[in-house]
N, CA, C and O atoms as CSV, one atom per row, in Angstrom:
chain,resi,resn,atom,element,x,y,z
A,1,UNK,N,N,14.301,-20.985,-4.812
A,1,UNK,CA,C,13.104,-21.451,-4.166
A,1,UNK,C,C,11.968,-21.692,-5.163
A,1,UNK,O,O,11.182,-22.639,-5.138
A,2,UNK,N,N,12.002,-20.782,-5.962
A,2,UNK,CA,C,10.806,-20.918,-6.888
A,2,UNK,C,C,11.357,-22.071,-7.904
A,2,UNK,O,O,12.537,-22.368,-8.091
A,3,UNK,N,N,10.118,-22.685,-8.555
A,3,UNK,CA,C,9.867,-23.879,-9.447
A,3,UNK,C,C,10.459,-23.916,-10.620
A,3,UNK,O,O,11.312,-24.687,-11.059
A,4,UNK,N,N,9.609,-22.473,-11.363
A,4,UNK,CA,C,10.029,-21.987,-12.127
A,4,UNK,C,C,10.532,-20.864,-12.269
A,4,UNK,O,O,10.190,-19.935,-11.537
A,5,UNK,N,N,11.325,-20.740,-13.112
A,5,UNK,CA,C,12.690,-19.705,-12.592
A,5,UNK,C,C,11.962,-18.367,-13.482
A,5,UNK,O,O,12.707,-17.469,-13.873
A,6,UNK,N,N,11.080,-18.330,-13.652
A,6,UNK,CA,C,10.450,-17.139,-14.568
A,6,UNK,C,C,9.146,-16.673,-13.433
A,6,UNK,O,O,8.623,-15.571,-13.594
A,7,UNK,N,N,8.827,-17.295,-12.659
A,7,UNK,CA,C,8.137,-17.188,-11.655
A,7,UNK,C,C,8.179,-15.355,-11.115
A,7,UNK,O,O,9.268,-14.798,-10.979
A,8,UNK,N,N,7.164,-14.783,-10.920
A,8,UNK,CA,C,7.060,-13.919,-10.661
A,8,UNK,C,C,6.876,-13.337,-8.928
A,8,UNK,O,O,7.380,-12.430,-8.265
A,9,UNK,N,N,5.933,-14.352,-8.697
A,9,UNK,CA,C,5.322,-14.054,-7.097
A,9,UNK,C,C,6.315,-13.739,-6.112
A,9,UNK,O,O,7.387,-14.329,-6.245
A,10,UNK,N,N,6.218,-13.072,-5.311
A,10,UNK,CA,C,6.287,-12.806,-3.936
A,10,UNK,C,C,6.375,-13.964,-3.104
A,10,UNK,O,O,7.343,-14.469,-2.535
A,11,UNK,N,N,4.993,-14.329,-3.156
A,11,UNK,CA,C,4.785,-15.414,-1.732
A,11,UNK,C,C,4.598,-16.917,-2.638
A,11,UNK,O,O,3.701,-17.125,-3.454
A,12,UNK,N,N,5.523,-17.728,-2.315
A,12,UNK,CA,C,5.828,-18.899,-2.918
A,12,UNK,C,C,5.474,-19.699,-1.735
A,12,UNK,O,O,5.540,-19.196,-0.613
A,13,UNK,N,N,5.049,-21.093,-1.950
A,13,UNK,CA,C,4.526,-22.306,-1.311
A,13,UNK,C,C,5.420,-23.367,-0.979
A,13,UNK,O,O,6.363,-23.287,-1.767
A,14,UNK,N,N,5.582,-24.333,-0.185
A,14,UNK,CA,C,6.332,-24.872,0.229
A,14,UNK,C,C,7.213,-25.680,-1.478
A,14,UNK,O,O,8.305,-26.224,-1.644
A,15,UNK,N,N,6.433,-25.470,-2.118
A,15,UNK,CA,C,7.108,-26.672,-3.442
A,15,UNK,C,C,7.524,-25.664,-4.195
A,15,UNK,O,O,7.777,-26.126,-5.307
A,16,UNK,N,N,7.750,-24.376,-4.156
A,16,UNK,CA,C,8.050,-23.586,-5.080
A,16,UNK,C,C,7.306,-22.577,-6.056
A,16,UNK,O,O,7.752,-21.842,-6.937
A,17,UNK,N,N,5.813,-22.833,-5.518
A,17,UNK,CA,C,4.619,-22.453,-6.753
A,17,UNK,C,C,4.330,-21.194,-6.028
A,17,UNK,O,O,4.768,-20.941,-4.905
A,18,UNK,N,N,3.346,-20.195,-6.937
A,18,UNK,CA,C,2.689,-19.311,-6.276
A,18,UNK,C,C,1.927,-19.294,-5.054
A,18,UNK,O,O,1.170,-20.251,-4.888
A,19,UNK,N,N,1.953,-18.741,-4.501
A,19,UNK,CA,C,0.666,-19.206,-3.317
A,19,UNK,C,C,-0.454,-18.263,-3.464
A,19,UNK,O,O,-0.438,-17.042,-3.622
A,20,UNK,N,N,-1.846,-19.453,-3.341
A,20,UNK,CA,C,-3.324,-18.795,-3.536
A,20,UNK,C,C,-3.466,-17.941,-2.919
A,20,UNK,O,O,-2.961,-17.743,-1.814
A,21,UNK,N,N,-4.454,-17.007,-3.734
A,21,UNK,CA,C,-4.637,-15.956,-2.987
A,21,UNK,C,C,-5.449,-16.303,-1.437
A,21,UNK,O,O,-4.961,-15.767,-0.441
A,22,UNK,N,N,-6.497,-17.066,-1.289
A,22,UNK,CA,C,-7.291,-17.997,-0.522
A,22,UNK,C,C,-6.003,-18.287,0.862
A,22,UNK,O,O,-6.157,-17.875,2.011
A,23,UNK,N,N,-4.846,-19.039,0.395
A,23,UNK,CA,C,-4.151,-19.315,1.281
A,23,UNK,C,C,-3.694,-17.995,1.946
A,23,UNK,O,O,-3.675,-18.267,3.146
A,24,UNK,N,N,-3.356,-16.842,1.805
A,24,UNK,CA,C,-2.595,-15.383,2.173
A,24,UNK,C,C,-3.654,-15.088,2.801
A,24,UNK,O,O,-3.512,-14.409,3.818
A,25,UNK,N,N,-5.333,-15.592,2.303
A,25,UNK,CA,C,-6.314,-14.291,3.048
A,25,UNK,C,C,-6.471,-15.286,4.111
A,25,UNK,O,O,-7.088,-14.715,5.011
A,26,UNK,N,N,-6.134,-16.875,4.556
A,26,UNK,CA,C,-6.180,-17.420,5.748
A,26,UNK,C,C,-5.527,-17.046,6.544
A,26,UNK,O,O,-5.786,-16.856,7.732
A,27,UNK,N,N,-3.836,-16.773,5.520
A,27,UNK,CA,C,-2.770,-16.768,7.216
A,27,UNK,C,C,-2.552,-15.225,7.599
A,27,UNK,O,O,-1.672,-14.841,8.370
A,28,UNK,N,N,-3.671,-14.225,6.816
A,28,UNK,CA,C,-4.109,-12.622,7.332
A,28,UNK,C,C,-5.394,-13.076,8.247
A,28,UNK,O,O,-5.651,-12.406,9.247
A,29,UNK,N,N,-5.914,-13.806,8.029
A,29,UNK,CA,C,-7.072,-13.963,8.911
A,29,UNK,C,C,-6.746,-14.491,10.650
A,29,UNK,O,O,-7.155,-14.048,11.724
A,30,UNK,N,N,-5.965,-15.455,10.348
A,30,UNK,CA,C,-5.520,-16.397,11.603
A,30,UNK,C,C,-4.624,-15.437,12.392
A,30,UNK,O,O,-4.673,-15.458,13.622
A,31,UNK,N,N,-3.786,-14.574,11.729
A,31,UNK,CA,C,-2.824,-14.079,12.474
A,31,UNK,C,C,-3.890,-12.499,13.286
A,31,UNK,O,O,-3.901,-12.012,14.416
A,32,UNK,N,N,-4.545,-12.210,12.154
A,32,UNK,CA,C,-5.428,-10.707,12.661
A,32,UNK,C,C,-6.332,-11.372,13.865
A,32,UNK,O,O,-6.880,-10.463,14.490
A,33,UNK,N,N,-6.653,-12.639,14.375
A,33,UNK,CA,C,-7.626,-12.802,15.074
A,33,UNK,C,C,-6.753,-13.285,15.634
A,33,UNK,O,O,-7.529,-14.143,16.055
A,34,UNK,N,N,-5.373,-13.711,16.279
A,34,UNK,CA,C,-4.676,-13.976,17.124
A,34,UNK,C,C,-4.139,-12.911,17.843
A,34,UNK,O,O,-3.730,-13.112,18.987
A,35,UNK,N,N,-4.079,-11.708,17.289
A,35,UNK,CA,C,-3.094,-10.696,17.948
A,35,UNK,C,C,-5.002,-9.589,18.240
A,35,UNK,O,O,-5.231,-8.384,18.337
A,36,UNK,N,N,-5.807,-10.689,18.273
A,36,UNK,CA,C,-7.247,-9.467,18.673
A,36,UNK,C,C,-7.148,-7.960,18.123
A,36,UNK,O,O,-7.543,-7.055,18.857
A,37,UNK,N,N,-6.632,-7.670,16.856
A,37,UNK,CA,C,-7.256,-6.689,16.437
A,37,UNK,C,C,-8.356,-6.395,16.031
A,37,UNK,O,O,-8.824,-7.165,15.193
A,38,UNK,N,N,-9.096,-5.341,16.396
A,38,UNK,CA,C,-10.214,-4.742,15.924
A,38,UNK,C,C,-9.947,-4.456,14.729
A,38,UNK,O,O,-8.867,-4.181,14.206
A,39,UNK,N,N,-11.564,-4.573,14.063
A,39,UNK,CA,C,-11.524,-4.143,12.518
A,39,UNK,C,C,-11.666,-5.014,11.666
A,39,UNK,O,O,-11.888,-6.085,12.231
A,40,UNK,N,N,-11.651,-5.112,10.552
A,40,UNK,CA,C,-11.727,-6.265,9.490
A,40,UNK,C,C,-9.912,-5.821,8.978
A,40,UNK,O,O,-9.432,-4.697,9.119
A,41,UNK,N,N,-9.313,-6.801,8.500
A,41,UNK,CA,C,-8.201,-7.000,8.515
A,41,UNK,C,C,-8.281,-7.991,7.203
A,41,UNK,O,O,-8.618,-9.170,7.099
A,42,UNK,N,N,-7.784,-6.920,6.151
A,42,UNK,CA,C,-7.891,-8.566,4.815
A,42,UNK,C,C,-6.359,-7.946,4.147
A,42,UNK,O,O,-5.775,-6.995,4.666
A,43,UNK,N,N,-5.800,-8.740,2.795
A,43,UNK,CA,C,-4.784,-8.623,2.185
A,43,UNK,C,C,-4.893,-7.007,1.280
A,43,UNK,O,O,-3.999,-6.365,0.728
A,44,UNK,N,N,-6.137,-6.768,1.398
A,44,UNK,CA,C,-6.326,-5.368,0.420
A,44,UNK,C,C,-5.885,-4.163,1.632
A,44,UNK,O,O,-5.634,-3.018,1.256
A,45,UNK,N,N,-5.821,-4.508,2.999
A,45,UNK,CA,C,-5.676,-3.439,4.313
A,45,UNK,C,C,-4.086,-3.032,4.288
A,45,UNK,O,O,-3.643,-1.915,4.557
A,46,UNK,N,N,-2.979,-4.716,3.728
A,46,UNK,CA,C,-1.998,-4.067,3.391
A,46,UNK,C,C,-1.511,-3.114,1.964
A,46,UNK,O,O,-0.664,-2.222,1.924
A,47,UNK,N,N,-2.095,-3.483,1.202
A,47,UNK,CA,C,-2.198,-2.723,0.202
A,47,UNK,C,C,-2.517,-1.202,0.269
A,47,UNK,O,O,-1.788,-0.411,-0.330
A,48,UNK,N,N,-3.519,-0.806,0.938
A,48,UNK,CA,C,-3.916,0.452,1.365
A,48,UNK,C,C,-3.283,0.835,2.680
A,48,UNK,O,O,-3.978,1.532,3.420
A,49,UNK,N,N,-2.049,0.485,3.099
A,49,UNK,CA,C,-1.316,1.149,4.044
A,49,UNK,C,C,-0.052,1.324,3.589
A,49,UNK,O,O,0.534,2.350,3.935
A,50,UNK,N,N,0.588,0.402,2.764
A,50,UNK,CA,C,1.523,0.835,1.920
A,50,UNK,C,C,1.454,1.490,0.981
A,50,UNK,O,O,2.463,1.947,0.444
A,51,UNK,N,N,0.039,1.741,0.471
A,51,UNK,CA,C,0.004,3.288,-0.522
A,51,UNK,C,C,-0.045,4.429,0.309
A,51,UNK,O,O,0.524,5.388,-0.212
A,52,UNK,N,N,-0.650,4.714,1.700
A,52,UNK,CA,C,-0.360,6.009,2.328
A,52,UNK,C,C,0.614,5.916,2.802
A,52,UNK,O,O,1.265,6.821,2.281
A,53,UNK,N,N,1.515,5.188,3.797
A,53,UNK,CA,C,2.532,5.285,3.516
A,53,UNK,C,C,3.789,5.840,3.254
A,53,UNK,O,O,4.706,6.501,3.740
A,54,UNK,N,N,3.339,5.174,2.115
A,54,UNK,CA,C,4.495,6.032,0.596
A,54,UNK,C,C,4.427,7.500,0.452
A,54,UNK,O,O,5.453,8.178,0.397
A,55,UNK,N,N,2.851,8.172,0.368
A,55,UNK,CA,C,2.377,9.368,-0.178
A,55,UNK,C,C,3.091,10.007,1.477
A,55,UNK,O,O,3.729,11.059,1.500
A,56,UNK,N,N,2.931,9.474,2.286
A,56,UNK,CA,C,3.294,10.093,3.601
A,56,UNK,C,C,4.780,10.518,3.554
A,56,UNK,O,O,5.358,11.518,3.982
A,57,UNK,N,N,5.271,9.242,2.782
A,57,UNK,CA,C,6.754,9.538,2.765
A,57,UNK,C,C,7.470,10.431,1.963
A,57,UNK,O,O,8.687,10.490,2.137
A,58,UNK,N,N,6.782,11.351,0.861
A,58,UNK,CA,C,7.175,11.949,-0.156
A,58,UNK,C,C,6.975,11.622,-1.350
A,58,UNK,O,O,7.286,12.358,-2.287
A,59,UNK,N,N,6.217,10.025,-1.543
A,59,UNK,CA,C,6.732,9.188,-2.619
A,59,UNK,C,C,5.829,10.266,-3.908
A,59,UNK,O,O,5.090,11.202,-3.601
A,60,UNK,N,N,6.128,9.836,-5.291
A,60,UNK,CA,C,5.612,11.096,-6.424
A,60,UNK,C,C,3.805,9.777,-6.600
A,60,UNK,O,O,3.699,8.711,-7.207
A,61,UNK,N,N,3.231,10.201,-6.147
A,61,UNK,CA,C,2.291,9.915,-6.747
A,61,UNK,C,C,1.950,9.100,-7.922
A,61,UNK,O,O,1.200,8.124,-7.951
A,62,UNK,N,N,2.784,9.785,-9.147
A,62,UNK,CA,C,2.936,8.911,-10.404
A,62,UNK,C,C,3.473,7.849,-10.159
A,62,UNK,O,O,2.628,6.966,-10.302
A,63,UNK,N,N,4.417,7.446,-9.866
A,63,UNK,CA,C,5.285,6.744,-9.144
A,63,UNK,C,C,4.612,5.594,-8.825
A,63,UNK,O,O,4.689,4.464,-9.305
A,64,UNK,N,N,3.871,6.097,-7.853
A,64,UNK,CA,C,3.186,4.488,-6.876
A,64,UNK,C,C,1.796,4.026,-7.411
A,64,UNK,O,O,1.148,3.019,-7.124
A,65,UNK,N,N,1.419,5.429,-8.591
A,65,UNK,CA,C,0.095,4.901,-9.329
A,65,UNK,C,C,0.560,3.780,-10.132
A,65,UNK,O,O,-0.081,2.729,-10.109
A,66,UNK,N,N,2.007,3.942,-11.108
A,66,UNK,CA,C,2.535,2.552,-11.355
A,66,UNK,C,C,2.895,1.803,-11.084
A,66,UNK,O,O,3.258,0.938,-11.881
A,67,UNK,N,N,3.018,1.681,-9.665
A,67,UNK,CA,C,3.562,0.546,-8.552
A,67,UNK,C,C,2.090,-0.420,-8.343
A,67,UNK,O,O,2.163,-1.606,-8.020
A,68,UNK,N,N,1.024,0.149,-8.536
A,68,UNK,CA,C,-0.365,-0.418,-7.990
A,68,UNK,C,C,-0.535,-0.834,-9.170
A,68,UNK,O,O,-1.254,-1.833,-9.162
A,69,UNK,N,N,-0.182,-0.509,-10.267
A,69,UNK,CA,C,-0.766,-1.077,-11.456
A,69,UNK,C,C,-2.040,-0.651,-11.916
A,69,UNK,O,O,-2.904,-1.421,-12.337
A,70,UNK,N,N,-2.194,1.088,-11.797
A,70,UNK,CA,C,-3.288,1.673,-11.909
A,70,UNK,C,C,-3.325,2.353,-13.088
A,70,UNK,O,O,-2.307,2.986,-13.369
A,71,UNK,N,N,-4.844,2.405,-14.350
A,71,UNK,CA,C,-4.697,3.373,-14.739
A,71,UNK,C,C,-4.533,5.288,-14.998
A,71,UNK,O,O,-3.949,6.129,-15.681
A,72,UNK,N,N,-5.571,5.114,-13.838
A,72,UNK,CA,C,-5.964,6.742,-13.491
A,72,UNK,C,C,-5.239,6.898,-11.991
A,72,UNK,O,O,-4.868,6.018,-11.214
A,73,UNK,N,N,-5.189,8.122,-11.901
A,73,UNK,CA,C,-4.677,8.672,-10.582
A,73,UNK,C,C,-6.045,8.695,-9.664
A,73,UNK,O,O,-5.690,8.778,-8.489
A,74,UNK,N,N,-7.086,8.664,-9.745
A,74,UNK,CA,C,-8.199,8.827,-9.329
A,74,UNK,C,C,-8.362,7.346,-8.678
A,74,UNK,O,O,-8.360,7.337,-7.447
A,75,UNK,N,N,-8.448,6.575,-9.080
A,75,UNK,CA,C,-8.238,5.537,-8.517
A,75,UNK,C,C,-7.089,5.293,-6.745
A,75,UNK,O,O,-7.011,4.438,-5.863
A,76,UNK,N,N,-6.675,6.121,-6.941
A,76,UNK,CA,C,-5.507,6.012,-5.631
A,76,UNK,C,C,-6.216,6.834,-4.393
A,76,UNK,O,O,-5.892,6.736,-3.209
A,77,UNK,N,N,-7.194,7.615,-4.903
A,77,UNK,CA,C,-7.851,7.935,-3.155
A,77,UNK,C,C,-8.534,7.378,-2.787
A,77,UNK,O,O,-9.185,7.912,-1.889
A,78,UNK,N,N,-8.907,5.969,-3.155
A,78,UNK,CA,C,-9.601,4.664,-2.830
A,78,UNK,C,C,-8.544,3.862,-1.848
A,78,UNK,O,O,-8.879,3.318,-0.796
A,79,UNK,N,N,-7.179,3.891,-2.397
A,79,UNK,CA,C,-6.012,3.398,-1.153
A,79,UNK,C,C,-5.353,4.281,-0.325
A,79,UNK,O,O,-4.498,3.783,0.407
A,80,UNK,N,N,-5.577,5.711,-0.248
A,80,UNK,CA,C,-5.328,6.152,0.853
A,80,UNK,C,C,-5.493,7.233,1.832
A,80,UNK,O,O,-5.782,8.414,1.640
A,81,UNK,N,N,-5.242,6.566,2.972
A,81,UNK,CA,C,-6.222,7.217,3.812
A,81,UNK,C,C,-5.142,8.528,4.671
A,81,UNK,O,O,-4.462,8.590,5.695
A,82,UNK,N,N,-5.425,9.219,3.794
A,82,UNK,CA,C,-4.170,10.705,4.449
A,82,UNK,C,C,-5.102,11.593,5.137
A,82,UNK,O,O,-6.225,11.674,4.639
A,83,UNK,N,N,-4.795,12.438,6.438
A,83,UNK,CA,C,-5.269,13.283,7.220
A,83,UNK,C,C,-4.807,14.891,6.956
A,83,UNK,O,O,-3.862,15.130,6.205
A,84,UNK,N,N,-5.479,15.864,7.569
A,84,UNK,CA,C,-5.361,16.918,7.035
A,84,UNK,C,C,-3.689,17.231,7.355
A,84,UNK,O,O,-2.921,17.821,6.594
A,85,UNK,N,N,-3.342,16.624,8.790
A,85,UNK,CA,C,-1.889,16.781,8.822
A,85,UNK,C,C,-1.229,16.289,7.709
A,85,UNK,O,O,-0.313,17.047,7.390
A,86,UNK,N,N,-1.324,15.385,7.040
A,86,UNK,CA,C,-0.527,14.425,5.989
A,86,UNK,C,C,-0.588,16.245,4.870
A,86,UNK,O,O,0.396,16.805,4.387
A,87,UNK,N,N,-1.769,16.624,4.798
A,87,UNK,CA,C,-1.598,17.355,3.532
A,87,UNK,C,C,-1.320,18.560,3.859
A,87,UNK,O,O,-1.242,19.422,2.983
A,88,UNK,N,N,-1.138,18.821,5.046
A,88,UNK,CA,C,0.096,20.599,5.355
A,88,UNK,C,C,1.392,20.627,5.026
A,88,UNK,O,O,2.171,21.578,4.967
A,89,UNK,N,N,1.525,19.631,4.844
A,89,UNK,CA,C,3.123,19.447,4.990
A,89,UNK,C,C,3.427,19.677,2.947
A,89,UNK,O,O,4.556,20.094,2.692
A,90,UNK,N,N,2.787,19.501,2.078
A,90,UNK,CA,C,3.321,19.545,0.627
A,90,UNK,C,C,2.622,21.312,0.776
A,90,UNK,O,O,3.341,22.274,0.505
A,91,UNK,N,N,1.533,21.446,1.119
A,91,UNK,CA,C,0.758,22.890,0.984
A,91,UNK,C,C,2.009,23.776,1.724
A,91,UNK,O,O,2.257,24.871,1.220
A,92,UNK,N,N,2.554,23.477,2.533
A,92,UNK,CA,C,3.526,24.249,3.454
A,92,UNK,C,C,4.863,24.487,2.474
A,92,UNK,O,O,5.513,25.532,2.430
A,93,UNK,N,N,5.155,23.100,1.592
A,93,UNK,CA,C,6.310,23.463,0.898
A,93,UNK,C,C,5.925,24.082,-0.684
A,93,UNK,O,O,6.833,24.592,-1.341
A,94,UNK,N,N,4.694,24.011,-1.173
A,94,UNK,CA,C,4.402,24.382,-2.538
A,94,UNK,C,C,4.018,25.675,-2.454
A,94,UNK,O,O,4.778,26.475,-3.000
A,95,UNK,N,N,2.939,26.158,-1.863
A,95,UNK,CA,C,2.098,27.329,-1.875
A,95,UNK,C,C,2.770,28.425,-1.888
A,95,UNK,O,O,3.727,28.506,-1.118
A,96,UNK,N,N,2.508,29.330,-2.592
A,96,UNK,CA,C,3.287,31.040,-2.814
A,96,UNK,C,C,3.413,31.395,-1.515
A,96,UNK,O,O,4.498,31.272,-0.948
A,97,UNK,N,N,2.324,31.875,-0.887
A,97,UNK,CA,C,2.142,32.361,0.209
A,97,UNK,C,C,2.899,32.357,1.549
A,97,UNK,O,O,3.177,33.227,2.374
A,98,UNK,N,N,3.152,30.874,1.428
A,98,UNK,CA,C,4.294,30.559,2.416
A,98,UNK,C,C,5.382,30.493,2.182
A,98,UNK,O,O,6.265,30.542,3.039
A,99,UNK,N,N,5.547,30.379,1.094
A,99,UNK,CA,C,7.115,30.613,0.242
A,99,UNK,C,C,7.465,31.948,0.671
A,99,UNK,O,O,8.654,32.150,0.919
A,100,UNK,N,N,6.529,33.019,0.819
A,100,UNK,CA,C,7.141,34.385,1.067
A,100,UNK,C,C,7.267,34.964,2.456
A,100,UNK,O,O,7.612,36.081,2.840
A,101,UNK,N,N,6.799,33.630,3.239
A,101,UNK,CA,C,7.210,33.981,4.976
A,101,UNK,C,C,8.275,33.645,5.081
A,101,UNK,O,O,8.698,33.856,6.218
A,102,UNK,N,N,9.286,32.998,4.136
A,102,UNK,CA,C,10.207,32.668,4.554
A,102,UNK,C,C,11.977,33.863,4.352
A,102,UNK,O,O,13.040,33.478,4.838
């Protein structure tokens, strides 16, 4: 499909090329205001749901800081949005304390 065979992208255009970023934040726009969701809804909303996610899923942190193409780890609580439930569940398996109720 792609043009050029060294082509990197994801989302390719009808001729084979990258597709603008401009074009992705239309057909997130058209589709978020067709299905009436509330909220602002842009291409960075999937980005920050597939980083919690991941962290939800077990994924190592390090891991998906190089998946984002990040330098610092600090940078990643900007993409995600975890609840206190999300963080009982590693405290439940790491912590001494509970290690010895068992």
């Amino acid at each position: 499909m792609a043009e050029n065979k060294d082509e990197k992208a994801l989302f390719l255009n009808a001729t084979g090329t990258r597709l603008q970023y401009h074009t992705i934040r239309l057909i997130v726009l058209g589709h978020s205001q067709k299905s009436n969701l509330s909220g602002k809804i842009t291409t960075h909303s999937f980005r920050r749901s597939c980083a919690t996610e991941l962290i939800r899923g077990g994924a190592n942190i390090y891991h998906e800081k190089e998946l984002l193409g990040h330098e610092d780890l600090q940078t990643l609580k900007h993409y995600t949005r975890l609840t206190i439930t999300d963080l009982r569940k590693p405290h439940a398996e790491c912590h001494p304390r509970e290690k010895e109720k068992e």
